[in-house]
N, C-alpha and C positions, 0 to 999 in steps of 0.2 A: 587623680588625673588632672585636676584643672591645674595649670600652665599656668607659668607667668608670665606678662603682656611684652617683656623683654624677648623672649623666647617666641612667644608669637611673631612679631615686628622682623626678628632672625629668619623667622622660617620664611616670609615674604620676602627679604631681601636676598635669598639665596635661589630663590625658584627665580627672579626677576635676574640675577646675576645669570643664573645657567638659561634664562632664556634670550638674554642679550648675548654671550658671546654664541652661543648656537645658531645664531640669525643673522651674525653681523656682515657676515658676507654675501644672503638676499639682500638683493637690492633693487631686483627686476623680478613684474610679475611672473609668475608660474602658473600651470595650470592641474589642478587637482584630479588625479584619475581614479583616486582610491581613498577610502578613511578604514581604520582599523582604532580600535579601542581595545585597553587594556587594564586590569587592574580594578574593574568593576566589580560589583558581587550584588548587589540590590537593584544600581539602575542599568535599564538596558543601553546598548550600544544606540539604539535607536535614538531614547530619550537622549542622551548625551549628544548626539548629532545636532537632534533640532535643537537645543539650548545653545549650542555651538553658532548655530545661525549658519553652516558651510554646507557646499554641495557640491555635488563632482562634475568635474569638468568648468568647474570656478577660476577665474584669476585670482591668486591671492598674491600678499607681496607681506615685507612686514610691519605694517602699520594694521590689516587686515588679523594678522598671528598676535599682536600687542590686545585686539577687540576681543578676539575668541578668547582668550583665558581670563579675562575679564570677564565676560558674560557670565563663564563657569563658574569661576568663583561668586559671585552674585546670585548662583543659587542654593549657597550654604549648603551645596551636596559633600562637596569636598575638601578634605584636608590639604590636599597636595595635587600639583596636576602639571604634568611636564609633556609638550609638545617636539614634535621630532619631523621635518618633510625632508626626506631622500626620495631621491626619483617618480615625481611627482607622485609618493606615495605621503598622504596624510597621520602620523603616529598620534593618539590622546593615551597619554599612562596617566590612569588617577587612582588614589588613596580616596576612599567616602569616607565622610565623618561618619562616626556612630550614631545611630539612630536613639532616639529618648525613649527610654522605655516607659519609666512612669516619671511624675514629678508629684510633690509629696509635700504637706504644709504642718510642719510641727509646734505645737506652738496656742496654734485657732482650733475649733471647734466649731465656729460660726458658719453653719453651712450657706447661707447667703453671702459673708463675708470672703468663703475661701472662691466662690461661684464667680464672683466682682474680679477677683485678683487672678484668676487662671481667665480670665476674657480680657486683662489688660496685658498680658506680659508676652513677649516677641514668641518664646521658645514653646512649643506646646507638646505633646504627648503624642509618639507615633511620626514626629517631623527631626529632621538630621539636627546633630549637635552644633553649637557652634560656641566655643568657647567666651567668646569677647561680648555675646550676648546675657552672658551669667552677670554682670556688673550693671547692663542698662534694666535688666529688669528686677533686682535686687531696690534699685532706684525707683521703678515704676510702684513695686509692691509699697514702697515708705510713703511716696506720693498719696496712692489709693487710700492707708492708713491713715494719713492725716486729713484726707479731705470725709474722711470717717470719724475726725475725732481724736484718731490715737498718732500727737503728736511727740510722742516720747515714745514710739516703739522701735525696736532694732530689727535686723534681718540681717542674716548668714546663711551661706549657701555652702554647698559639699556637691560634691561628684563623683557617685562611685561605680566604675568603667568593670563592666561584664565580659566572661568570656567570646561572645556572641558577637561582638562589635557593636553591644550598647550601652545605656548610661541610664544610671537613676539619679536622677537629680531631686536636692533633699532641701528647700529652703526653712531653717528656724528661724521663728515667729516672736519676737517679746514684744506683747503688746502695750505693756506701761500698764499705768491711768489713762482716763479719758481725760481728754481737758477738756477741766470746766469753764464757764462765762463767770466772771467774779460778778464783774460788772458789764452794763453796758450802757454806755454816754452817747450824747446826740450834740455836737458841739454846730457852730456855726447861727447862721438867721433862720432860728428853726419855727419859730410865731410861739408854738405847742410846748408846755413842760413836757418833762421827760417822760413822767410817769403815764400820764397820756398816751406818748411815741409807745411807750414799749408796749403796750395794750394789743397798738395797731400790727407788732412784728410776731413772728413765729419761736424766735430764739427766746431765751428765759435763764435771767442769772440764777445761779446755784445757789438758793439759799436750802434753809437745813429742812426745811418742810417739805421740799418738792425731792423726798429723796426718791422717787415712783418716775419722774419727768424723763425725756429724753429728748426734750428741747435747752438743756441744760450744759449740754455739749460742744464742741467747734465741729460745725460743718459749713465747709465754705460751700456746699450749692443754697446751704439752706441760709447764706448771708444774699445771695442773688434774688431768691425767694423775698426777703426781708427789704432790703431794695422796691423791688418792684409794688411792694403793701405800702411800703411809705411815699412812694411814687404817688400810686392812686389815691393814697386819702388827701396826698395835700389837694391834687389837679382835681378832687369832688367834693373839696371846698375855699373852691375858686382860684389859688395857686397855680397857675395855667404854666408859669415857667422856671418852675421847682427842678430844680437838679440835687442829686446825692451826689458832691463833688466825689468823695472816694466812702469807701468803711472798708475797713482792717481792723486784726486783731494781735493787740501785743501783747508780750508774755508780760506777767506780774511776778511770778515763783514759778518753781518746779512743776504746778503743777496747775495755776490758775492763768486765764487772759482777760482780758479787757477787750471788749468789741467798742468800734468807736465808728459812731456815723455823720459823718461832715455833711451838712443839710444847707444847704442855701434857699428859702421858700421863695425868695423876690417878694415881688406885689402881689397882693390880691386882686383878681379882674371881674366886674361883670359882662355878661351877654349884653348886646345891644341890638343891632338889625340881624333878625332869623328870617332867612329869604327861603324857599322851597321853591326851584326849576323844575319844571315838569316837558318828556317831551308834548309836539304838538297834539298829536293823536289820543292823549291820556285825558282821560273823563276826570275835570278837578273838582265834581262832586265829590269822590272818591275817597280824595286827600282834607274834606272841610274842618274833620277831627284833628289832622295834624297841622294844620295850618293856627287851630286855634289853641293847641299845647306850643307852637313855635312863641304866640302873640304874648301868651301866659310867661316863660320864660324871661322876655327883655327886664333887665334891670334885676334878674337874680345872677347868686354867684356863679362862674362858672363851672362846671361841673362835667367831667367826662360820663357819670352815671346816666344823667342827663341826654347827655346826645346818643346813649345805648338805648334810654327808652324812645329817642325817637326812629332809631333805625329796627326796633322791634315793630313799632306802629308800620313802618312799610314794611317789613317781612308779613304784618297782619292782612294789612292790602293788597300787597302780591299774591298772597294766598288764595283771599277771597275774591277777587277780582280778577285772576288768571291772568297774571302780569306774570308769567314763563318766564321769560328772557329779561332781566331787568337788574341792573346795577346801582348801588347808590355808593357816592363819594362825597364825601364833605371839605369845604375849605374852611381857615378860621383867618381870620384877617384882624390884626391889633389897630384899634384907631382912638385918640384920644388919652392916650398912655396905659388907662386901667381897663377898656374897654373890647370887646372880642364882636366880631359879625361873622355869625356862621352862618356858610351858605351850602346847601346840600341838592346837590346832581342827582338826579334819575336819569337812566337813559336807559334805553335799547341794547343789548346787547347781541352780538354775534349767537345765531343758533346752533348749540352742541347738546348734547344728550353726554349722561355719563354709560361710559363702556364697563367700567370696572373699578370697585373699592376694595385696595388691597391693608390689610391690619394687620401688623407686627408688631415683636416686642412683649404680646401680651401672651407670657409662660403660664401663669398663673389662670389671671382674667378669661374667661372665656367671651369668643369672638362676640356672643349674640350680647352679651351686656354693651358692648362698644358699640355697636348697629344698632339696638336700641335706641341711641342717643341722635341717632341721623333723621334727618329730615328730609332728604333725598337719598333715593337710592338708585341701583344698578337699571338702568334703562328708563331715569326720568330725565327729566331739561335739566341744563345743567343751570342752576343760578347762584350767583355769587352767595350772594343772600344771606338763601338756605342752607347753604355750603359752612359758612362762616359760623351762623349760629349754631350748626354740628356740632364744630369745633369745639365751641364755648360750651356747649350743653356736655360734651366729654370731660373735657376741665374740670367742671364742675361737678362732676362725680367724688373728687375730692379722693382718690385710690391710685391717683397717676404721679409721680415726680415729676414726667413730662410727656408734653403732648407734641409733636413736630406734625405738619404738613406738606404734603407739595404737588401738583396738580401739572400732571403732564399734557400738553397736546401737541395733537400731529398736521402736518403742515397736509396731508393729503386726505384726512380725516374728518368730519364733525362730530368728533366725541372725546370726549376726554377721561384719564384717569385719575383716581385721589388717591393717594398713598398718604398712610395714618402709620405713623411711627410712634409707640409710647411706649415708655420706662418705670416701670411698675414699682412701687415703693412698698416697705413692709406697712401693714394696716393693723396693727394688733394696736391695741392702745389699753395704759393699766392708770386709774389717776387716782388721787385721795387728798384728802383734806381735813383740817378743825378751823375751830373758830370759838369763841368765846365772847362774851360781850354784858352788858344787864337784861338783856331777855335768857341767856341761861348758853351752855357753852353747845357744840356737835361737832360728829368727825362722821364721815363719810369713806369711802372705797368703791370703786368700780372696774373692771375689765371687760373690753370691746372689742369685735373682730368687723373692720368696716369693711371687707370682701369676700365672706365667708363661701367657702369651695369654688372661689373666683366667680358667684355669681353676682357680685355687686352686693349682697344683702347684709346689714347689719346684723349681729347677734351679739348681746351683751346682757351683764348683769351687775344690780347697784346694790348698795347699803349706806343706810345714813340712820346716825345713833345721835339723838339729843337729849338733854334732861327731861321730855317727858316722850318721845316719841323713838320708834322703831319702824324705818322703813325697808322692808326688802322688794327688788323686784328685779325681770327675768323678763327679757325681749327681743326680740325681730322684728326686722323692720326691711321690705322691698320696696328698692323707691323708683321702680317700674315695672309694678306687677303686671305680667304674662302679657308684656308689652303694649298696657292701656295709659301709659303715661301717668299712671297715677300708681301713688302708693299704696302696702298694702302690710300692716303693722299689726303684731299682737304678743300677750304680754302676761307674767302671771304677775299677782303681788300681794305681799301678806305685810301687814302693819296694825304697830300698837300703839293707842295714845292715853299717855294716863294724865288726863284732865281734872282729877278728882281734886285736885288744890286752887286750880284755876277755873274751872266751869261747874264742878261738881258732878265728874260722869267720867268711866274710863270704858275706851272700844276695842276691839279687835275684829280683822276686816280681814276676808281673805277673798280673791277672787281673779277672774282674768276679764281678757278685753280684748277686741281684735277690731281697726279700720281702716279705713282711707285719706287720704289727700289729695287734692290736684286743685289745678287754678282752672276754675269755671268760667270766669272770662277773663280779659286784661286786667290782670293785679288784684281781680277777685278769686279768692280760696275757701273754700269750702272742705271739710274735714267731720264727716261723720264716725261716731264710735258706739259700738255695742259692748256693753260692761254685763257680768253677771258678778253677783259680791254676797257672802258671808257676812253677817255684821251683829257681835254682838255688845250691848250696852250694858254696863253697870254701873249706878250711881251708890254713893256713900251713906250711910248711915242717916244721916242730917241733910238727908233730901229732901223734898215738900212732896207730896202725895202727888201733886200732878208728874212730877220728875221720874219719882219710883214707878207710874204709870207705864214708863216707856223701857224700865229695867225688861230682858228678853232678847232674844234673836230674831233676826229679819233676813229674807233674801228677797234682793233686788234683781229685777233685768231690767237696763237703761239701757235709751236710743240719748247718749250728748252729740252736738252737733257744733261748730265755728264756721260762722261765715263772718270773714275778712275781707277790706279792701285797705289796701297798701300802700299808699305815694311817697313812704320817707325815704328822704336818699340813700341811706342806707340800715343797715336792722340795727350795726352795732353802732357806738354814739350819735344815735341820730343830731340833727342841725336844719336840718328842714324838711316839711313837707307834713303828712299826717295818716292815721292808721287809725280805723273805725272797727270794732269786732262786736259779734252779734251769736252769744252762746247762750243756749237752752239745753234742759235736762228734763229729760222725756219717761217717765217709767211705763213700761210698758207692762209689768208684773211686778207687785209689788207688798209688803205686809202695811204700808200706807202708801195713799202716791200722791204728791210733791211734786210740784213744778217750779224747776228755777230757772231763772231769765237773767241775763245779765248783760251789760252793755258796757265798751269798752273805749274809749277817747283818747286819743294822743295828738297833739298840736306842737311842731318845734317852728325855730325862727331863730338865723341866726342876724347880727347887724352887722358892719364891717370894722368894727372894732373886734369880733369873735365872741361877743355876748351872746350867749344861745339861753334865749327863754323858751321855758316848755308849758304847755297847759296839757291834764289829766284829767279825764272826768271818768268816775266808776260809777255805777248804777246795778243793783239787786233785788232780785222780788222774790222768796220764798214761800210760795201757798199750798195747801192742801187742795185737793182737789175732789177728796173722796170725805168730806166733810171730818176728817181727824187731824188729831193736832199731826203741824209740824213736825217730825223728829229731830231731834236736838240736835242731834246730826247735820242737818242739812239746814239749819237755821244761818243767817246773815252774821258773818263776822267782819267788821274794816280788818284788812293786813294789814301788820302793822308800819312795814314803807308807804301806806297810805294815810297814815295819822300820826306823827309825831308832836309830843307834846303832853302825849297820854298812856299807859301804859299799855303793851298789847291786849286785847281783848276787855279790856275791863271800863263799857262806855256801852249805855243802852238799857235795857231792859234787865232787872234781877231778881230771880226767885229765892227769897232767904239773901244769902251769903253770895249765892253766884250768880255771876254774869250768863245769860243764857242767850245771846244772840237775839235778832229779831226777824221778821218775815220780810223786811224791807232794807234797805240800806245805800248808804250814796258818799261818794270822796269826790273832793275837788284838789287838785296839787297845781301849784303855779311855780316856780321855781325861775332866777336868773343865775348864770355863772358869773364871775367875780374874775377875768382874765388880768384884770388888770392889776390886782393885788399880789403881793408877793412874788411876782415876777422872778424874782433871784431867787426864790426855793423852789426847787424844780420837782421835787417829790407832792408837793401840795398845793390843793385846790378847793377854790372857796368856792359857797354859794349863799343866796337868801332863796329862803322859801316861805310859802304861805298853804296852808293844809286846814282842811275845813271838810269834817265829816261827822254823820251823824247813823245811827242802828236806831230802829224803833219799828212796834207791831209786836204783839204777842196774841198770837189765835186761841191758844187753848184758856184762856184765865183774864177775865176785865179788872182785875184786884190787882194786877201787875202795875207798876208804871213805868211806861212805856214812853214816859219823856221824849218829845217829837224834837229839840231845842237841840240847837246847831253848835257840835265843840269847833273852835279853831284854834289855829296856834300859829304863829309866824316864829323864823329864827334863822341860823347860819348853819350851814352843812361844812362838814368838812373831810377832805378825802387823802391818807396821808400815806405814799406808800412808805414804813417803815424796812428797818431791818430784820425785821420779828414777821414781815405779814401786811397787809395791806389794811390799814388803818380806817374806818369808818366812824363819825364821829357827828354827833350833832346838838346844839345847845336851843330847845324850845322855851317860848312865852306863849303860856294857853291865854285865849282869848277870851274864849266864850265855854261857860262848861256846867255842868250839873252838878248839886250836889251831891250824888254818887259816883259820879267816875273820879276814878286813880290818875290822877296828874303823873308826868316823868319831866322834867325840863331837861336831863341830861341822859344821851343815850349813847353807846359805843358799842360796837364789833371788831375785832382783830381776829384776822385769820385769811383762809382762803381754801378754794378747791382747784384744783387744777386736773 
């Protein structure tokens, strides 16, 4: 039955023939006493009336008869439809198109995919045919596919017309390949290697490891996405008028593209004068904390993170200070060329109460995880504020594609409405990994569901295999349990570490764990865990009797605990600011009990050349507490990204042959980046570092030695991302060291997780 567009174009010019000379002689109004319809069979004479726009006892003329069958035809009811007025009686003869019975997708399987394409395409199921719309949405369907990825898919369509006066309409489906990212370049005044850039985006060229990824893909929203990450990282550190001139993606082959993002960073700017306007009536007691984080700021870079934390500090004071009604705006004013003065508005707002939060979009999600995330609700003041930081707190669920807003009010009213529009994206996520290097090779595997039965909750499970170890583990994670704002996490996990060449002892640990999270005050976090664990020890043949001592099983129940405070700009490559963590391990039942402390230090600093020096300090104390030794288990070991220079583990205290940890321990890491080097190699990145650490303390045995004496090492990092995997590499000169520890001056890693 589908027609060709010849024949269609025929059929219009012939109704339009026979309604010109049928008319040609109105010329003067008439007046309508009657309407009569014919030729109907679905819609009524009624419906057809009011779509007509006519009513009786009307003047019409034929300018009037030229509107009405226009109308009609405009609502794809009909195929054909001819007009007749003798003696002011009104004739309509119409032919209805056929109604769609079903429409049908051969081809996909993809029930989210076929879900996307039947909400985009004109003609839908249960609505009249229209032939000329089988062409525009054959289009629409190719469109949907490509911004999915499948820019090599076809589509054809069929139409096969029913006794009944209806039509099943049949589109086939060849979806191709996916197209892959081969590459993806950053041309222009970008400051950042590439390898960097692409760190900060969501996209991920197809290389042969990441065959699990589905960031590997062409999706043009998720180039919009990718935009806006690069946006933010240049403007939070100091890039104030960073534009992404364009990014596109060209074809390379059949079947690969190139993404390419034209970056212009400009100058880098600092903050200069941070004013804060208050109105009169506001207590600037109130404000003495942010007045003295605005003072702190002059003469760093600028940073849009920055001016988030100071508009979180007035949502903190609106809070507690019953500031209802209160707006805050900032202006940024450039003076000096490199330099920014931001000045930031409080005022008074007009008094509204909100009437109503309406949430849609969310099929999946259920409503209560999205209200969760509000900070006002249905019958409080309305404040911009609080309003805002909703928004963002949704966002940040990380389960949305998108979040839309818009906030209705009425001119006769003080209240207003939120309307919350979001587009739910698929959360399942599957990732794997190896890696090799001179500490010994591993590969990993995982699968994740980040909305599990649309309640926001994570549920996943890992595996990670290396030359001496076996980890499995099994988790959920709510990260707004029973709407306390805090999280609510737990977990089985079984693992084996066969240490018998390197410490002289192999374990196997089985057990679960279940806790919390939540930030205790501004930027402090606090995260308790109860562990219960299985643990059994076996050491080798050529153990010392105190070693063999500890051969046996143990069950533990532990209270660990983190408390954190946060200032760095941001978590992933940090550049400024600093991060304090303060962890203990508590046993609360025990076959020994052990207390470990640990202390955690992080210091960045970038300069305005983009040199970012880092300072590290780690600190450990592992003691008995119930007068017996240690377990070897839980004795001090440096990591070894905390000591290079030496080989992992093998530095401190030794019983016989093996290295056994000690009750104490401490790392120092000082590190500069090297920007200015190698410039034109855009995959690698230099560094110097300086690493100084030392293990000592042994409880159980004074025959040990326990060597107190400070190893260090200085040397060059190097970070490369190859074509094989992302390159880690680094060449040490030990300093200071003992004559039992195992030297390394050359160490490397290639591989990656994802």
């Amino acid at each position: 039955m589908l027609k060709k567009i010849n024949k269609f174009n025929k059929k219009y010019l012939f109704i339009y023939f026979i309604f010109f000379f049928s008319f040609f002689n109105l010329v003067k109004a008439e007046v309508i006493n009657k309407i009569e319809v014919t030729g109907n069979e679905r819609i009524s004479d009624e419906t057809i009336i009011l779509f007509s726009g006519v009513k009786i006892e009307q003047n019409i003329n034929q300018s009037d008869l030229n509107n009405i069958i226009k109308k009609l035809y405009e609502t794809s009811f009909f195929e054909n439809i001819s007009i007749d007025f003798e003696n002011n009686i009104l004739f309509f003869k119409v032919k209805e198109n056929p109604l769609i019975q079903s429409i049908s997708f051969e081809g996909i399987k993809n029930k989210s995919l076929i879900s996307r394409i039947k909400d985009i395409i004109l003609q839908k199921e249960k609505s009249s045919f229209v032939e000329s719309k089988i062409k525009s949405d054959q289009d629409r369907i190719l469109n949907s596919l490509r911004v999915s990825g499948y820019y090599f898919s076809d589509v054809s369509a069929s139409v096969k017309e029913n006794d009944n006066n209806t039509v099943d309409i049949v589109y086939k489906i060849d979806l191709g390949d996916r197209a892959l990212i081969k590459n993806i370049k950053f041309i222009g005044n970008k400051i950042y290697k590439e390898n960097k850039l692409r760190k900060i985006i969501v996209s991920e060229e197809a290389k042969f490891w990441k065959f699990l990824s589905t960031k590997k893909t062409i999706d043009i929203q998720r180039f919009k996405l990718d935009e806006n990450l690069l946006k933010n990282f240049y403007k939070n550190n100091g890039y104030y008028n960073v534009n992404i001139n364009s990014s596109y993606a060209q074809i390379i082959d059949d079947k690969n593209f190139e993404i390419i993002f034209n970056i212009d960073a400009g100058n880098k700017f600092f903050f200069n004068n941070l004013d804060l306007i208050l109105p009169q009536d506001y207590r600037k007691e109130d404000f003495q904390n942010l007045n003295k984080l605005l003072s702190k700021l002059q003469t760093k870079p600028y940073s849009l993170n920055r001016i988030e934390d100071i508009l979180d500090q007035i949502d903190e004071i609106a809070l507690n200070n019953n500031y209802e009604f209160v707006s805050a705006t900032y202006n940024e004013k450039i003076v000096d060329g490199d330099k920014i003065n931001l000045t930031i508005n409080l005022q008074d707002t007009e008094k509204f109460y909100i009437e109503k939060i309406n949430i849609t979009g969310n099929f999946i999600t259920s409503e209560r995880v999205i209200r969760n995330q509000l900070l006002a609700d249905e019958g409080d003041p309305y404040n911009d504020l609080l309003v805002n930081k909703s928004y963002n707190n949704i966002r940040s669920l990380g389960i949305f594609k998108k979040v839309e807003t818009n906030v209705e009010t009425f001119d006769n009213k003080k209240t207003k409405i939120i309307n919350i529009a979001i587009e739910e994206q698929p959360t399942g996520e599957v990732f794997a990994g190896a890696g090799t290097g001179t500490s010994g090779s591993s590969v990993s595997f995982g699968i994740s569901e980040n909305n599990y039965l649309g309640e926001g909750i994570k549920l996943g499970s890992e595996l990670a295999i290396s030359d001496q170890t076996v980890v499995g583990k099994l988790f959920i994670n709510e990260p707004n349990y029973k709407n306390s704002n805090r999280s609510f996490s737990r977990g089985i996990e079984r693992s084996e570490n066969d240490y018998l060449t390197r410490y002289g002892y192999k374990t196997e640990k089985t057990g679960f764990s279940f806790g919390t999270a939540y930030e205790q005050y501004e930027n402090i976090f606090f995260s308790p865990t109860v562990s219960n664990y299985y643990e059994k020890i076996t050491t080798n043949s050529k153990a010392s009797a105190a070693k063999k001592k500890q051969d046996g099983d143990y069950f533990d129940l532990l209270l660990n605990y983190d408390l954190s405070l946060n200032k760095l700009n941001q978590n992933f490559n940090p550049t400024e600011g600093y991060k304090f963590t303060f962890s203990q391990e508590l046993p609360l039942h025990s076959e020994e009990y052990t207390l470990i402390n640990t202390i955690n230090y992080s210091k960045y600093y970038e300069t305005q050349n983009n040199t970012v020096y880092s300072f590290r300090f780690l600190a450990a104390a592992s003691n008995s507490i119930s007068n017996d030794d240690a377990r070897i288990t839980k004795r001090i070991i440096i990591p070894q990204k905390r000591l290079r220079g030496f080989q992992p583990g093998k530095i401190g205290p030794k019983d016989g042959n093996d290295y056994i940890g000690g009750n104490f321990g401490s790392a120092l890491n000082i590190t500069s980046t090297l920007p200015q080097l190698f410039t034109e190699v855009q995959n690698l990145d230099l560094s110097l570092f300086f690493d100084a650490a030392n293990v000592w303390g042994v409880d159980y045995s004074s025959s040990i030695d326990d060597n107190s004496k400070i190893r260090s090492a200085t040397g060059v990092a190097l970070d490369w991302f190859t074509p094989v995997g992302p390159l880690t590499l680094s060449y040490s000169f030990p300093i200071t060291k003992n004559s039992t520890d195992k030297t390394e001056k050359f160490r490397f890693n290639i591989g990656t997780t994802f």
